[in-house]
C-alpha positions, -999 to 999 in steps of 0.1 A, spaced: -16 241 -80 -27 203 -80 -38 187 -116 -69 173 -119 -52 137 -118 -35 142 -84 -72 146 -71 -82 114 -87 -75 86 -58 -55 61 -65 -70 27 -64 -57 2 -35 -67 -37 -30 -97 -49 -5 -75 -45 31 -75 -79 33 -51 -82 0 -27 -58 12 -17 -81 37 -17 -113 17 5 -94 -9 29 -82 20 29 -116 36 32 -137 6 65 -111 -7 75 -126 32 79 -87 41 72 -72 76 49 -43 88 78 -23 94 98 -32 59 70 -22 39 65 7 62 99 21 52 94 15 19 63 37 17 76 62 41 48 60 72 48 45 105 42 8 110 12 13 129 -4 29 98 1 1 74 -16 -19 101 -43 2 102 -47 2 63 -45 -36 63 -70 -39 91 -97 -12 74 -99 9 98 -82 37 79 -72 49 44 -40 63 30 -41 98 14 -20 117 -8 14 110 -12 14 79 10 -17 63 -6 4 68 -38 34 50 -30 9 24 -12 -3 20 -42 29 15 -62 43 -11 -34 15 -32 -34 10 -36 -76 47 -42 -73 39 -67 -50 11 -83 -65 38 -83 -100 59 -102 -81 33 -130 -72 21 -128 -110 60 -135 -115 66 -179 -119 
């Protein structure tokens, strides 16, 4: 049975964001794709708006992209 928390969804960047935290990390579509564990096209989709990752994947989204955005906090 799902906790309340894993209801909760987890909060993600504007779309534009995502990409400026991929590109400036100099990863590709597909790197950060495997990473997460989806298809490339999806992550373009997520970047571009026109969709939203769910459950798992929108967790480990998530997790890539506030390491990411660490790594750009990082001198």
């Amino acid at each position: 049975m799902p906790s309340v928390s894993d209801m909760i969804p987890v909060a993600l960047p504007e779309p534009h964001r995502r990409k400026v935290l991929r590109e400036t990390a100099g990863l590709t579509i597909r790197q950060l794709a495997t990473v997460v564990g989806c298809s490339h096209s999806a992550i373009a989709r997520w970047e571009a708006g026109d969709r939203t990752p769910r459950g798992d994947r929108r967790k480990a989204y998530a997790a890539a992209l506030a390491e990411l955005a660490a790594l750009e906090e990082t001198p």
